[in-house]
C-alpha positions, 0 to 999 in steps of 0.5 A, spaced: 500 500 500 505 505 501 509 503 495 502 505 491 501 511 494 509 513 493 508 511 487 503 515 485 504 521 488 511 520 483 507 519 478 503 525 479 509 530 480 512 527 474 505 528 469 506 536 473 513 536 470 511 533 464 505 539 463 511 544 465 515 543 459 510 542 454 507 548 455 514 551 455 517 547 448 510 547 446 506 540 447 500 544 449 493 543 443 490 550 446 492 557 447 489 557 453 495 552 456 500 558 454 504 562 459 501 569 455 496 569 451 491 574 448 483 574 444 484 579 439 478 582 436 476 587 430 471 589 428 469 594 422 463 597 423 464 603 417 460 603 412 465 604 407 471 600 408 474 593 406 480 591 411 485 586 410 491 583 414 497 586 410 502 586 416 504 583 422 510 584 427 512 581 433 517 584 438 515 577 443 511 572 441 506 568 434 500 567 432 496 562 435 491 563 429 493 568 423 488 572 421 488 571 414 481 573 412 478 581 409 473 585 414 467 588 410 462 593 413 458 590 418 463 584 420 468 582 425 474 576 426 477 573 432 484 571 432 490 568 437 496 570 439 502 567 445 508 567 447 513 562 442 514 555 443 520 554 447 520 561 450 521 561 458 520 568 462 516 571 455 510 574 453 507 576 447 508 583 444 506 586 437 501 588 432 498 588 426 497 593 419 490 593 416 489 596 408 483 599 408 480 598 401 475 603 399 474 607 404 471 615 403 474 620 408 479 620 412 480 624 418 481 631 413 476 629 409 479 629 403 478 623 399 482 615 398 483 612 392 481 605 391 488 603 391 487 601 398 493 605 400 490 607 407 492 604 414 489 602 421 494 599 425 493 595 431 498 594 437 499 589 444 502 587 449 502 581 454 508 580 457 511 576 462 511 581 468 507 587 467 500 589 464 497 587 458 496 594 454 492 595 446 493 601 442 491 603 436 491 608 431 487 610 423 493 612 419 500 615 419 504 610 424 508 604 423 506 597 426 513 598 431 513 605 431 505 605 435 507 599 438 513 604 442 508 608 444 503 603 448 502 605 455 498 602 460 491 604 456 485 600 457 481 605 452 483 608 446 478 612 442 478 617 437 475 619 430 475 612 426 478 607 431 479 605 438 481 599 443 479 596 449 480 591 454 474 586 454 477 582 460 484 581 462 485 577 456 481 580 451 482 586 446 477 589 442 478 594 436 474 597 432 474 601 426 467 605 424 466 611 420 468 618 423 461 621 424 459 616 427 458 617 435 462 612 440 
């Protein structure tokens, strides 16, 4: 009987071990079994623009699920990002760059051509010691150079864009016409 329970009790601190390691090397099969992770939302409630993925870069970290699919007026899309596989003491940090096709207007009013030549960039960090944070802006910024300037922001609101925290592992960003209110 005591060498079923030593036994037993080893197994089990050897399956916690085995555990530990799969999620740092990355034998884990969902990415909520990472050490950090982020849901990351967007949302396009223009009435005007289609939005694709064009870019994406990572100071820390990778896709879980890559965002591949164009965002249409009305539509949203839900993709993953988490530390890499085999990272030890790292989050995840970075962002993603949206071509915005067919928009109308942008913040001057002045009109965009079809070729799409318009950005809304997405920026956020999870790291290992710290807080989670989100920016985003409508235009003018790099992916790398907006994501440099994050801070503690829980809320970013201006004219065609903004971001939230919908809980401690969830961010949603939104991109909307100008006139329409918050």
């Amino acid at each position: 009987m005591e060498l079923v329970e030593k036994t037993g009790g080893a197994i089990g601190a050897a399956a916690k071990v085995i555990d530990q390691f799969n999620t740092w090397f990355g034998g884990v099969s969902s990415v909520q079994d990472k050490t950090r992770w982020l849901e990351i939302t967007l949302v396009n409630l223009s009435t005007d623009a289609k939005l694709s993925v064009d870019d994406s870069w990572f100071d820390s970290g990778r896709f879980w699920s890559q965002p591949f699919q164009s965002l249409v007026p009305g539509t949203a899309m839900t993709f993953y990002v988490c530390n890499k596989d085999g990272s030890i003491m790292t989050g995840v940090s970075g962002g993603v760059g949206l071509e915005v096709w067919q928009a109308r207007y942008i913040s001057d009013n002045s009109v965009v051509s079809d070729s799409g030549n318009s950005w809304w960039i997405c920026t956020f960090s999870n790291p290992f010691s710290g807080s989670i944070k989100c920016l985003t802006r409508w235009k003018g910024y790099g992916i790398k150079g907006l994501w440099e300037e994050m801070d503690d922001t829980h809320m970013v609101r201006d004219e065609r864009c903004g971001c939230y925290m919908k809980d401690d592992k969830k961010i949603v960003y939104i991109f909307k016409n100008p006139e329409t209110p918050w």
